[in-house]
Backbone as CSV, one residue per row, in Angstrom:
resi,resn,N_x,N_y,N_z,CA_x,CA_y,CA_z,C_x,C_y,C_z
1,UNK,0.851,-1.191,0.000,0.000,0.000,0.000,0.882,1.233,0.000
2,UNK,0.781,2.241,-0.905,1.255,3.620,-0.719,-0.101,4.425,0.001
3,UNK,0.932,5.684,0.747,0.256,6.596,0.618,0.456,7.825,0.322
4,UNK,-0.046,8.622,-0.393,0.528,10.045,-0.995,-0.483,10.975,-0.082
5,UNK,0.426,11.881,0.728,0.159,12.846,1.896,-0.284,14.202,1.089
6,UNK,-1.238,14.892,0.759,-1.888,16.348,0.280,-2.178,17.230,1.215
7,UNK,-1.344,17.687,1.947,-1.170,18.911,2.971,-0.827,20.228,2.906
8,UNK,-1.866,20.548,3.545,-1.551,22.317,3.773,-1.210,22.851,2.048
9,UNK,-1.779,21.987,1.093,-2.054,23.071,-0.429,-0.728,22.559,-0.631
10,UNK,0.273,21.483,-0.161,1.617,20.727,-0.437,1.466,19.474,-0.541
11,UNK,2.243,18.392,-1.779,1.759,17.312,-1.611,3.372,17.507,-1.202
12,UNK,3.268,15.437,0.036,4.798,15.553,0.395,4.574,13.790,-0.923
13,UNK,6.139,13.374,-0.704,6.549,12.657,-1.232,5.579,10.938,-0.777
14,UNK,5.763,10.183,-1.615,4.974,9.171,-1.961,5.633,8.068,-1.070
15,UNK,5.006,7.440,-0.093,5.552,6.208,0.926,4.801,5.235,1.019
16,UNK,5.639,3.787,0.435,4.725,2.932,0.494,4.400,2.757,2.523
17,UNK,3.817,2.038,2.623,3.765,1.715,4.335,2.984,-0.012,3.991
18,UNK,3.746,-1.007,4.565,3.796,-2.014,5.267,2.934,-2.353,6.612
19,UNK,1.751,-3.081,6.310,0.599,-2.590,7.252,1.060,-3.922,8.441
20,UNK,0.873,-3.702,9.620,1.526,-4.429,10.934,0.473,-5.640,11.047
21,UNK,0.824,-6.597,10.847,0.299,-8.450,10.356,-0.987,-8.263,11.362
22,UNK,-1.045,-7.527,12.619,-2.297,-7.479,13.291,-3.522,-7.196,12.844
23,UNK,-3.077,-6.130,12.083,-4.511,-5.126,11.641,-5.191,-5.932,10.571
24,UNK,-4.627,-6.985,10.236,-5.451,-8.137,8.841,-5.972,-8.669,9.890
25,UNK,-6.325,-8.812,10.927,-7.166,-9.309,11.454,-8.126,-8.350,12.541
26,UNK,-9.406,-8.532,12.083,-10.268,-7.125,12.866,-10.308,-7.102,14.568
27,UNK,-10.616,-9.059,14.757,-10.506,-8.737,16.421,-9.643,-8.282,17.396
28,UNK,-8.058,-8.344,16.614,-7.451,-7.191,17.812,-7.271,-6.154,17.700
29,UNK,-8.017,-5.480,16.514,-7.974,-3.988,16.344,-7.949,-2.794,17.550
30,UNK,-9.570,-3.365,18.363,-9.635,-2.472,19.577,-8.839,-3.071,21.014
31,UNK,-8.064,-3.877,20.961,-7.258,-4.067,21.486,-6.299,-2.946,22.601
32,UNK,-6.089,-2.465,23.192,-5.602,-1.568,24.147,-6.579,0.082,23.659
33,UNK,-8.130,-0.442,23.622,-9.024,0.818,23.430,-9.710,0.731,23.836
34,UNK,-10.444,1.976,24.082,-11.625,2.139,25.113,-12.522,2.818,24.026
35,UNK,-14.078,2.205,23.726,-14.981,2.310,23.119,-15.668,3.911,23.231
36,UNK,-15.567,4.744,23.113,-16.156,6.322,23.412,-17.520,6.560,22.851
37,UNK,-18.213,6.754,23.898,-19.820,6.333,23.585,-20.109,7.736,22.782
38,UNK,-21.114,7.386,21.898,-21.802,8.648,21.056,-22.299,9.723,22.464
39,UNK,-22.557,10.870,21.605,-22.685,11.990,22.401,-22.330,13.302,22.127
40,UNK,-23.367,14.348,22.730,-23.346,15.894,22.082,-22.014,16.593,22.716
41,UNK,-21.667,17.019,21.604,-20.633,17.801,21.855,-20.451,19.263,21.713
42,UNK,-19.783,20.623,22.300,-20.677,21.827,22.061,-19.396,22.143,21.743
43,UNK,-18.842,22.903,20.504,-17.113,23.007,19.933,-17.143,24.511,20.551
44,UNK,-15.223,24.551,20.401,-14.972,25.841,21.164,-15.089,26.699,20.437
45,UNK,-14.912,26.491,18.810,-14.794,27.581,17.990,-16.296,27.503,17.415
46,UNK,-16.878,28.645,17.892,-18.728,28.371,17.064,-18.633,29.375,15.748
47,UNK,-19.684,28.643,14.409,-19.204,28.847,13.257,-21.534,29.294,13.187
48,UNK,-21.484,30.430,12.764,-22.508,30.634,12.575,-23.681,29.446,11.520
49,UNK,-23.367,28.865,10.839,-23.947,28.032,10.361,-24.201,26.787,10.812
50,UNK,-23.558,26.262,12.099,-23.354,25.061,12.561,-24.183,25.544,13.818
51,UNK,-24.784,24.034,14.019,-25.684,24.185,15.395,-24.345,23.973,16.450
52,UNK,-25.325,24.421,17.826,-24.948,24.948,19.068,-24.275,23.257,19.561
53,UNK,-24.766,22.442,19.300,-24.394,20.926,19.837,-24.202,19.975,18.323
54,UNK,-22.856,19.479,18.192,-22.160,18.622,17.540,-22.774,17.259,17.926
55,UNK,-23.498,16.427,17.221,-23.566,14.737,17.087,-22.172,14.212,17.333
56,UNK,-21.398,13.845,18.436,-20.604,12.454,18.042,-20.840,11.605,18.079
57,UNK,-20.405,10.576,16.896,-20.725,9.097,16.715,-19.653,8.439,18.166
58,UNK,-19.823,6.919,18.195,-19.198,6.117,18.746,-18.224,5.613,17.962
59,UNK,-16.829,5.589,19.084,-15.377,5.214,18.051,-14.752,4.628,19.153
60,UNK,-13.860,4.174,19.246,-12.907,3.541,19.766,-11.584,4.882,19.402
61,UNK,-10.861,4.827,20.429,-10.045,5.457,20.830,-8.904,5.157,22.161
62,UNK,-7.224,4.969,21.584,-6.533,4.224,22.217,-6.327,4.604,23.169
63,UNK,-6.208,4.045,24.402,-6.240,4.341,26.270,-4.823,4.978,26.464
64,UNK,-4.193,4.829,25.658,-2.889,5.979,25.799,-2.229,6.217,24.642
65,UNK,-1.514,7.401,24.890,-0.321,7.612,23.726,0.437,6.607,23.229
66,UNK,0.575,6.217,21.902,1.986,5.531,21.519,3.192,5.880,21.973
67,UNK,4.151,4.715,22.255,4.778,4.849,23.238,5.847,4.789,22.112
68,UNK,7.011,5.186,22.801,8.256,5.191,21.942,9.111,3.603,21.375
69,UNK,8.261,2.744,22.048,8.604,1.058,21.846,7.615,1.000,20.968
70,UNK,6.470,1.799,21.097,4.913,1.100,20.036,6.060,1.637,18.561
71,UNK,6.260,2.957,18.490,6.578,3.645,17.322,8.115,3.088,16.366
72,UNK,9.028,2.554,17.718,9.755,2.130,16.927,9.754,0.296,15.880
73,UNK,9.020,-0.366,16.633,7.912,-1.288,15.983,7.598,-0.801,14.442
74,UNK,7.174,0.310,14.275,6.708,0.692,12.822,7.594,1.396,12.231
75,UNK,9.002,1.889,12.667,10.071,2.157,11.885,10.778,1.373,11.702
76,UNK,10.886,0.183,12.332,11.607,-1.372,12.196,10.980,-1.966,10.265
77,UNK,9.554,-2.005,10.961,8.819,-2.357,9.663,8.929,-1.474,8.500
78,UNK,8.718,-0.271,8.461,9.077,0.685,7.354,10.296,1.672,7.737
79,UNK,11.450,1.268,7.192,12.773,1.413,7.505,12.807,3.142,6.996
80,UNK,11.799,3.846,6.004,11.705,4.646,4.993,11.076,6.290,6.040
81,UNK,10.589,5.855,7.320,10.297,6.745,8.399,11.491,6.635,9.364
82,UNK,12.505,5.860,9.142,13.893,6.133,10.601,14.175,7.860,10.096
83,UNK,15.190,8.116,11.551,15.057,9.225,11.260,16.392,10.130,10.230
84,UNK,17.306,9.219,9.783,18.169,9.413,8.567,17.349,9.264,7.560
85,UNK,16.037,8.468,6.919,15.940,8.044,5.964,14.500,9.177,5.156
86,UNK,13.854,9.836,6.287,12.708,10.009,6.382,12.883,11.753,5.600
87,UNK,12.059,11.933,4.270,11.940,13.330,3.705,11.804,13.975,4.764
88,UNK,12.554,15.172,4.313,11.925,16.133,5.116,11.077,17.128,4.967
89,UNK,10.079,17.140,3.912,8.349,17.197,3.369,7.496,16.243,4.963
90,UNK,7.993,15.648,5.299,7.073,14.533,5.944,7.581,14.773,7.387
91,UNK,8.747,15.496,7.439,9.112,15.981,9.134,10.538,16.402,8.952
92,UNK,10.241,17.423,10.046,11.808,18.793,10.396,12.748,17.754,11.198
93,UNK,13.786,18.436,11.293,15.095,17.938,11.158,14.755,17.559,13.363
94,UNK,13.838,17.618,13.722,14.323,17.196,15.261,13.431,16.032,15.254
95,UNK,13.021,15.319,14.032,12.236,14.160,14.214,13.039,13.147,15.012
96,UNK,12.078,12.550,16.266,12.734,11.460,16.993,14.303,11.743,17.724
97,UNK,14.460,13.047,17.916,15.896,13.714,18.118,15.695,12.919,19.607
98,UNK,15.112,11.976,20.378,15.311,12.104,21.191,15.636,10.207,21.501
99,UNK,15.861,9.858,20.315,16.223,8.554,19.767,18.050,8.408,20.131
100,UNK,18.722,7.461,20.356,20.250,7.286,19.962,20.077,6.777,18.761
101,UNK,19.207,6.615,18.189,19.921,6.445,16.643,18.607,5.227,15.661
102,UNK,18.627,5.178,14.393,17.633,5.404,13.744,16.614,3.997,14.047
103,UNK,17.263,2.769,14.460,16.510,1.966,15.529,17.140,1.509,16.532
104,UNK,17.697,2.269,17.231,17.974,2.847,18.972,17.838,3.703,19.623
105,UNK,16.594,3.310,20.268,16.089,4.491,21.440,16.986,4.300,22.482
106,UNK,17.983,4.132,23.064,18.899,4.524,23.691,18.477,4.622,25.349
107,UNK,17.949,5.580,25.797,17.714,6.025,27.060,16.266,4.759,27.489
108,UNK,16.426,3.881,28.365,15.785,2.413,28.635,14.459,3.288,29.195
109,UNK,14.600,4.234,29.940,13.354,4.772,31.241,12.316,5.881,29.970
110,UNK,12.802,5.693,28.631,11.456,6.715,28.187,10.738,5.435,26.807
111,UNK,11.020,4.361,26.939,10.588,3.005,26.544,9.119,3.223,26.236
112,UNK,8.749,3.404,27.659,7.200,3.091,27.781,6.285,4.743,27.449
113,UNK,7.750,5.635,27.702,6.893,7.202,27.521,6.207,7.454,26.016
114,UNK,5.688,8.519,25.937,4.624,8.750,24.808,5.885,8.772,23.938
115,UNK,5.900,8.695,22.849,6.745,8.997,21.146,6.436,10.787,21.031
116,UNK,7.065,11.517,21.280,7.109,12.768,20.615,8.466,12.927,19.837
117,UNK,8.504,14.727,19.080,9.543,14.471,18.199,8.684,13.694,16.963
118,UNK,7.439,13.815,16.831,7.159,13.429,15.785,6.154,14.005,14.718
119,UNK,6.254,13.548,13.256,5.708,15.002,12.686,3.650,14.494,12.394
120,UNK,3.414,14.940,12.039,1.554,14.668,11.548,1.564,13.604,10.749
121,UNK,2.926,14.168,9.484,2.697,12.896,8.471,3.179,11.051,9.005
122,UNK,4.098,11.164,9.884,4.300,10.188,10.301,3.178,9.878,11.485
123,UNK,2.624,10.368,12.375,1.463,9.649,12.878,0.393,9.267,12.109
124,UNK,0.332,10.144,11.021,-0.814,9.613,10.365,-0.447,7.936,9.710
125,UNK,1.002,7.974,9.104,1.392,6.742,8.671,1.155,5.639,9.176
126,UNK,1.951,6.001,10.800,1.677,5.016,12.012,0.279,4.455,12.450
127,UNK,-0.685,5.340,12.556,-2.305,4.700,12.532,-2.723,4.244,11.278
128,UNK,-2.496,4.343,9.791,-2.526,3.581,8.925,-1.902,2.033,8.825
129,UNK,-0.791,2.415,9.178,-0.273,1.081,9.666,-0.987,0.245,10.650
130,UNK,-1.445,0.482,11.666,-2.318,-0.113,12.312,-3.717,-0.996,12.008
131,UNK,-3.821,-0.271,11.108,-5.321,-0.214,10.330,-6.168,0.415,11.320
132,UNK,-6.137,1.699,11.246,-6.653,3.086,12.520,-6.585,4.392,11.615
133,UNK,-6.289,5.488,12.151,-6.695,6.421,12.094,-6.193,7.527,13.036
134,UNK,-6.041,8.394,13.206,-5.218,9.631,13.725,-7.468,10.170,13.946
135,UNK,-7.794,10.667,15.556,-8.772,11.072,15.626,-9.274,12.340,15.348
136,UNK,-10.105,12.767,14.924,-10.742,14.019,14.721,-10.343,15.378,15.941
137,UNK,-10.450,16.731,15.538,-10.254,17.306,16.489,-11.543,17.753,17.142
138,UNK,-12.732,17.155,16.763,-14.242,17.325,17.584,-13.930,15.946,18.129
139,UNK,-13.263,15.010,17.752,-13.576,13.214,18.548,-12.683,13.586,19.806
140,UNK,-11.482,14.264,19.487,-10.728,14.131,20.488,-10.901,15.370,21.768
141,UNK,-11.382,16.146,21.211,-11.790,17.024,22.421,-12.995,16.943,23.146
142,UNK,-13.793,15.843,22.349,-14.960,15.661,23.263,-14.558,14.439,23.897
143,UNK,-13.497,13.552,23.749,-13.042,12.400,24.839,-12.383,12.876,25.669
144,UNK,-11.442,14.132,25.224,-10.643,14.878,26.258,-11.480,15.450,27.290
145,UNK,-12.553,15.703,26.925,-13.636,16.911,27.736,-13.982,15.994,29.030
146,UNK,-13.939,15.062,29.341,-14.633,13.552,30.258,-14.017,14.250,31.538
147,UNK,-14.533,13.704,32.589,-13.729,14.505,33.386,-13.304,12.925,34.627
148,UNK,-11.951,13.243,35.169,-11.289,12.161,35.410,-12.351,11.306,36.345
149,UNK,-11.812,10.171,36.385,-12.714,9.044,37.656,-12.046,10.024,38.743
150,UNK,-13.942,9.772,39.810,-13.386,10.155,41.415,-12.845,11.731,41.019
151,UNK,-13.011,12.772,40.457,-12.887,13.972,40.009,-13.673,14.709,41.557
152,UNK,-13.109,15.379,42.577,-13.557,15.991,43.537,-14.892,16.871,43.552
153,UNK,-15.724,16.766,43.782,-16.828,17.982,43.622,-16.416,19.051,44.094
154,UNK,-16.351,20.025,42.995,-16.376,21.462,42.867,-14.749,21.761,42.196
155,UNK,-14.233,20.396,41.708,-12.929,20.518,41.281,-13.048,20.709,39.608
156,UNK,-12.634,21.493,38.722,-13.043,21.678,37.585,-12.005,20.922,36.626
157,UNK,-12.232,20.473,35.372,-10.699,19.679,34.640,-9.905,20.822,34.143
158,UNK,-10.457,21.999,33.584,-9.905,22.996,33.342,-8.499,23.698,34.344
159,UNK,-9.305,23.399,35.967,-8.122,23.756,36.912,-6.532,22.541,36.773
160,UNK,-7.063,21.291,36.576,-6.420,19.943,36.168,-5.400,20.729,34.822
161,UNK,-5.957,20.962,33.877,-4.945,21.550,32.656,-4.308,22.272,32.950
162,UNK,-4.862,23.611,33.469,-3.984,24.765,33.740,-2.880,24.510,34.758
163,UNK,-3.187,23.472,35.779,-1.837,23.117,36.993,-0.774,22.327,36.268
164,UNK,-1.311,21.489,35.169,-0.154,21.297,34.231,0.561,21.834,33.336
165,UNK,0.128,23.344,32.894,0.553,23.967,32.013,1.689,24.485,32.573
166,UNK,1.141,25.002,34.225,2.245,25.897,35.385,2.973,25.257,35.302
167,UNK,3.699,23.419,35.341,5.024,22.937,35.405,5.919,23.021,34.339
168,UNK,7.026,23.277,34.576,7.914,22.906,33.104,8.476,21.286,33.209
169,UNK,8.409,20.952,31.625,8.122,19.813,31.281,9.518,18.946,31.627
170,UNK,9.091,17.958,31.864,10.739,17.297,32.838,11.474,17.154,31.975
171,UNK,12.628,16.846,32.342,13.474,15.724,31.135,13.231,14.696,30.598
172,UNK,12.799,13.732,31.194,12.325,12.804,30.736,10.550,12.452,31.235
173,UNK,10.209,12.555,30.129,8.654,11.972,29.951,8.304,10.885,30.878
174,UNK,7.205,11.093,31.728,7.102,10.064,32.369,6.337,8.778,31.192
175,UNK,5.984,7.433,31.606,5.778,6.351,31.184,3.715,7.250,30.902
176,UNK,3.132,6.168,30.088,2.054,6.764,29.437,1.323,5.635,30.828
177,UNK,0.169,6.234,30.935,-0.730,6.104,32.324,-0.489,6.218,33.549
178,UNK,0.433,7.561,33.412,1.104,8.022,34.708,-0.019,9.336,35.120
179,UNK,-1.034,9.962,34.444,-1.770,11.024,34.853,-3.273,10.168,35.495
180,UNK,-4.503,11.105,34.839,-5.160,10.494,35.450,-6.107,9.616,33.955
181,UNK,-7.144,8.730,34.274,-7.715,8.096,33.853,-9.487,8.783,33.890
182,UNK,-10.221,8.879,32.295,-11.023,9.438,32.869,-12.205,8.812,32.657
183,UNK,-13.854,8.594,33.012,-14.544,8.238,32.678,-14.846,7.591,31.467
184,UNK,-14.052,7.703,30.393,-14.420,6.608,29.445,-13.501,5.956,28.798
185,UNK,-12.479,5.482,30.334,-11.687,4.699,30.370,-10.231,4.832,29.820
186,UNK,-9.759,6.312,29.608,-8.959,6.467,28.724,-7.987,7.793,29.415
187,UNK,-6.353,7.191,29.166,-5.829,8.055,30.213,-4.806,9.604,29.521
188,UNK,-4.550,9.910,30.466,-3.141,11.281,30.100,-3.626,12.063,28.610
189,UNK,-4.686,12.314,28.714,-5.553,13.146,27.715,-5.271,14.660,27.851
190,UNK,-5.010,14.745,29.352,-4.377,16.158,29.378,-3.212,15.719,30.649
191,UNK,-2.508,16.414,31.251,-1.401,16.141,31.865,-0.061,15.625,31.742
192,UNK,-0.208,15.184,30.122,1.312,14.365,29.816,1.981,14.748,28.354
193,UNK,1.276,15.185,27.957,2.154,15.827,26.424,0.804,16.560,25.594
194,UNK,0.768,17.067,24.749,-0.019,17.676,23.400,-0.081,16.686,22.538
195,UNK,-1.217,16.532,21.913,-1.395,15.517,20.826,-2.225,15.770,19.220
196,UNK,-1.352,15.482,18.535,-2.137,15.352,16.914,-3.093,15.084,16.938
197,UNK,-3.976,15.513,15.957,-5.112,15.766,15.766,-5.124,15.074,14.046
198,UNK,-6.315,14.244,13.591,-6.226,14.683,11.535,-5.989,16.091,11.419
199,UNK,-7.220,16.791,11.593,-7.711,17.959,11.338,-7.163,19.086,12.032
200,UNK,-5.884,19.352,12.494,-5.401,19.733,13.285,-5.729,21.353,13.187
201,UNK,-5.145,21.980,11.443,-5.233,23.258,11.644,-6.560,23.513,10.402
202,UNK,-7.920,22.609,10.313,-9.183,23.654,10.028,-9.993,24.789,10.491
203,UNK,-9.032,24.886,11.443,-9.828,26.545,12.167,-9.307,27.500,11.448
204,UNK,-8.434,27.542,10.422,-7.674,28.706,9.885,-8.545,30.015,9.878
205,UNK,-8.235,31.003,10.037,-9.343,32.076,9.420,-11.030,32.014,10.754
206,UNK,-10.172,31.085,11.759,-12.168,31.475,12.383,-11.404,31.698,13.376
207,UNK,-10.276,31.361,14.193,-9.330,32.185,15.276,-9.242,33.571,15.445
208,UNK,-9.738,34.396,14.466,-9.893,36.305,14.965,-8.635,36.689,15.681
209,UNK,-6.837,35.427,15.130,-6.019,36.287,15.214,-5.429,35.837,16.458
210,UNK,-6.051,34.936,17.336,-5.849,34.626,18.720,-4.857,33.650,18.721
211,UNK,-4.151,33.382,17.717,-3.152,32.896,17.533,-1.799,33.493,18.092
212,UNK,-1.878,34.862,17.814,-1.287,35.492,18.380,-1.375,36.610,19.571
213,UNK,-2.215,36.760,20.229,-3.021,36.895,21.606,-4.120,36.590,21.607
214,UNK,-4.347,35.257,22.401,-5.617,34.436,22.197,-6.519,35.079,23.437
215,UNK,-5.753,36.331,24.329,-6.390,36.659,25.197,-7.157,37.806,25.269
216,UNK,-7.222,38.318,23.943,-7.323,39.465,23.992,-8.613,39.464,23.041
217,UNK,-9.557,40.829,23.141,-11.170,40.479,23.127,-11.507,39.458,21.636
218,UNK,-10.957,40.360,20.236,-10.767,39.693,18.809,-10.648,38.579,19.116
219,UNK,-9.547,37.886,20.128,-9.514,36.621,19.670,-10.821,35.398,20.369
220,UNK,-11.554,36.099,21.437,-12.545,35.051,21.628,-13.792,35.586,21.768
221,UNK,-14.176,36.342,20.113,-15.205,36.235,19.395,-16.395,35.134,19.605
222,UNK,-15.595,34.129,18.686,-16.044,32.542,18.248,-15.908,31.771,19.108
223,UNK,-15.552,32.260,19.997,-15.591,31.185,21.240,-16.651,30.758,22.047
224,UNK,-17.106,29.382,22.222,-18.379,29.172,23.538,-18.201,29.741,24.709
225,UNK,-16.406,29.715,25.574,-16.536,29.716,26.074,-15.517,30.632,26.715
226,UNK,-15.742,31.535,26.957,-14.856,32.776,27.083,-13.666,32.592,28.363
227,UNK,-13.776,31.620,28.919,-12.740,31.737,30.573,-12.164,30.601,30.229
228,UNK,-12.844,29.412,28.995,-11.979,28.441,29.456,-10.026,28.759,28.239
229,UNK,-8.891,29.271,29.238,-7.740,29.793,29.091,-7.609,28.518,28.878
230,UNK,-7.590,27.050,28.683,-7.093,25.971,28.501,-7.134,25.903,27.115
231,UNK,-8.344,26.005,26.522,-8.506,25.463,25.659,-8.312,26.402,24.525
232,UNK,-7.902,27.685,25.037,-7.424,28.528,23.691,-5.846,28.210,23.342
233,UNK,-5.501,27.599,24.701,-3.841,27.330,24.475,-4.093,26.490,23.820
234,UNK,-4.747,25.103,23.744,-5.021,23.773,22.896,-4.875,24.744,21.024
235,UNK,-6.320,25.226,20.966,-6.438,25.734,19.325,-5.406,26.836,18.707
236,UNK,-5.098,27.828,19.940,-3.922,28.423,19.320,-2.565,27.509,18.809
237,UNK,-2.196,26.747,19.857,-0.876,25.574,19.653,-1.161,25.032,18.076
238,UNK,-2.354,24.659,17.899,-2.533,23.967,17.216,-2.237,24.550,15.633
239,UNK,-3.010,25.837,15.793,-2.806,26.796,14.443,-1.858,26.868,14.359
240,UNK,-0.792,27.121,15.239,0.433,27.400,14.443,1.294,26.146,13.934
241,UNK,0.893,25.161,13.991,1.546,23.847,13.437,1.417,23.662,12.052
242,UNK,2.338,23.152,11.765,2.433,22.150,10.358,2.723,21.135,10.004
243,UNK,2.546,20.117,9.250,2.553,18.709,9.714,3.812,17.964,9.285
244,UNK,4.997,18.887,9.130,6.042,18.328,8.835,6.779,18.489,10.636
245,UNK,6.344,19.839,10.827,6.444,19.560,12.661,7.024,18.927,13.777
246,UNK,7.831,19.065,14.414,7.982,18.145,15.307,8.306,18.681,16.861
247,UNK,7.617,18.153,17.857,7.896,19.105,18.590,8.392,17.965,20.077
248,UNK,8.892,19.050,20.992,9.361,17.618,22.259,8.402,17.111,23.334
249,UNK,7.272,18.033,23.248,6.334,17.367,23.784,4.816,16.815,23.250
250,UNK,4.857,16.716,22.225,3.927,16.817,20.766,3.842,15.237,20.490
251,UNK,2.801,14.349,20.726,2.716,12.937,20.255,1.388,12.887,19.519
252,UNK,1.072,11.939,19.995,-0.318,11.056,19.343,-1.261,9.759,19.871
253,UNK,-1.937,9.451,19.478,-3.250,8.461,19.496,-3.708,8.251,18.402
254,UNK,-4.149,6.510,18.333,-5.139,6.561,17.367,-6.320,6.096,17.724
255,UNK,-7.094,6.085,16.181,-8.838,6.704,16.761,-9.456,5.005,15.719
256,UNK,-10.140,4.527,16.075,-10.657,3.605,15.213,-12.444,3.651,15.006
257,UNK,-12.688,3.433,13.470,-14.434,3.906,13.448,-15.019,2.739,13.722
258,UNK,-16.086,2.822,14.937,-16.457,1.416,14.982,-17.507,0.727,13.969
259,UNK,-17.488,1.286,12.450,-18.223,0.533,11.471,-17.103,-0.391,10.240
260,UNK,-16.154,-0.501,11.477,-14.721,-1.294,10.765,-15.134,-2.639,11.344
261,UNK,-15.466,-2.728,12.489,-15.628,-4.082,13.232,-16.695,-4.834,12.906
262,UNK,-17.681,-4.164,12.047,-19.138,-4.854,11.595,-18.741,-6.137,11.170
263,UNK,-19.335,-7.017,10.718,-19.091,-8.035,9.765,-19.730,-7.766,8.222
């Protein structure tokens, strides 16, 4: 199977990808996923033509980040994403910089941590490979939105984001299901790195600029929700990305549609 990447009004270069012997078979697809029940969703950026509450369908969505052992698994298999071999149309020069070398991750204690250092086009590869999918940015912010198990009354998740924003980010990444776990079974959604999105930058042009002071009145116009400061850091971060990208705290998830599992 190839796939040819059409981004941002750029096509990048043409990669076959080698699909992982699992995904030919459907029953372990949802395999380390938690099923995300349908349900209304109300988006941050409101678009005058679109109603006030978003339909989400039901999907499956993986209980943590790919880990830097999941990812090197699929550069083993497609030798054409290491990080000597890999265009750089498809990712900037700090891809996997945090690798000893193009299949040696080196440092034993970030094994199990999320994979960052990596660009859009290669996660997207990586959930193709799977036979998956990289999730929506309405799927993933309405699984993100859940609020953790055992969540304190009168404790908000918003306060949860923002106490993680206040730390600077360690040296080494902790291991993935080190935050919290939230109601629909699915963990470190916020507290452990930033994550890809498909659809990462379709807000172009409905941000009012808040890209570059997202605090200031222009930029939360279009917004539902005027206080929540979390989530303008989420869509601003996001606008300014590109999917050749790579950043050190920047990973991924994948998203699976559950009309794959039908018979």
């Amino acid at each position: 199977m190839a796939i040819i990447f059409l981004f941002q009004g750029r096509m990048s270069v043409t990669i076959p990808i080698l699909r992982d012997p699992s995904a030919n078979n459907k029953s372990p697809l949802t395999k380390g996923m938690a099923k995300i029940p349908a349900g209304d969703y109300k988006p941050f950026i409101e678009q005058n033509d679109q109603p006030d509450l978003h339909r989400i369908g039901s999907f499956y969505l993986d209980i943590h980040a790919v880990t830097n052992q999941d990812f090197m698994a699929f550069v083993k298999t497609n030798p054409q994403w290491s990080r000597s071999k890999v265009s750089r149309l498809n990712a900037d020069a700090g891809y996997l910089s945090q690798w000893k070398g193009d299949f040696d991750i080196g440092d034993p204690r970030i094994l199990q941590s999320p994979v960052t250092h990596v660009s859009w086009f290669a996660a997207n590869a990586y959930c193709k490979w799977k036979g998956k999918r990289l999730p929506t940015q309405e799927e993933w912010e309405y699984a993100a939105g859940a609020p953790p198990k055992g969540m304190k009354k009168g404790q908000k998740l918003s306060q949860i984001i923002l106490g993680w924003y206040e730390k600077p980010s360690p040296a080494v990444l902790p291991p993935v299901q080190s935050t919290y776990e939230n109601v629909f079974g699915v963990f470190d959604m916020h507290g452990l790195i930033w994550e890809w999105v498909y659809d990462f930058n379709d807000n172009a042009g409905n941000l009012s600029g808040m890209e570059n002071n997202f605090s200031c009145a222009a930029g939360s116009l279009n917004t539902s929700d005027k206080e929540d400061y979390a989530a303008y850091m989420r869509y601003a971060f996001r606008q300014g990305l590109k999917g050749n990208y790579t950043v050190a705290d920047l990973g991924f998830r994948c998203a699976l549609d559950t009309s794959l599992l039908k018979p």
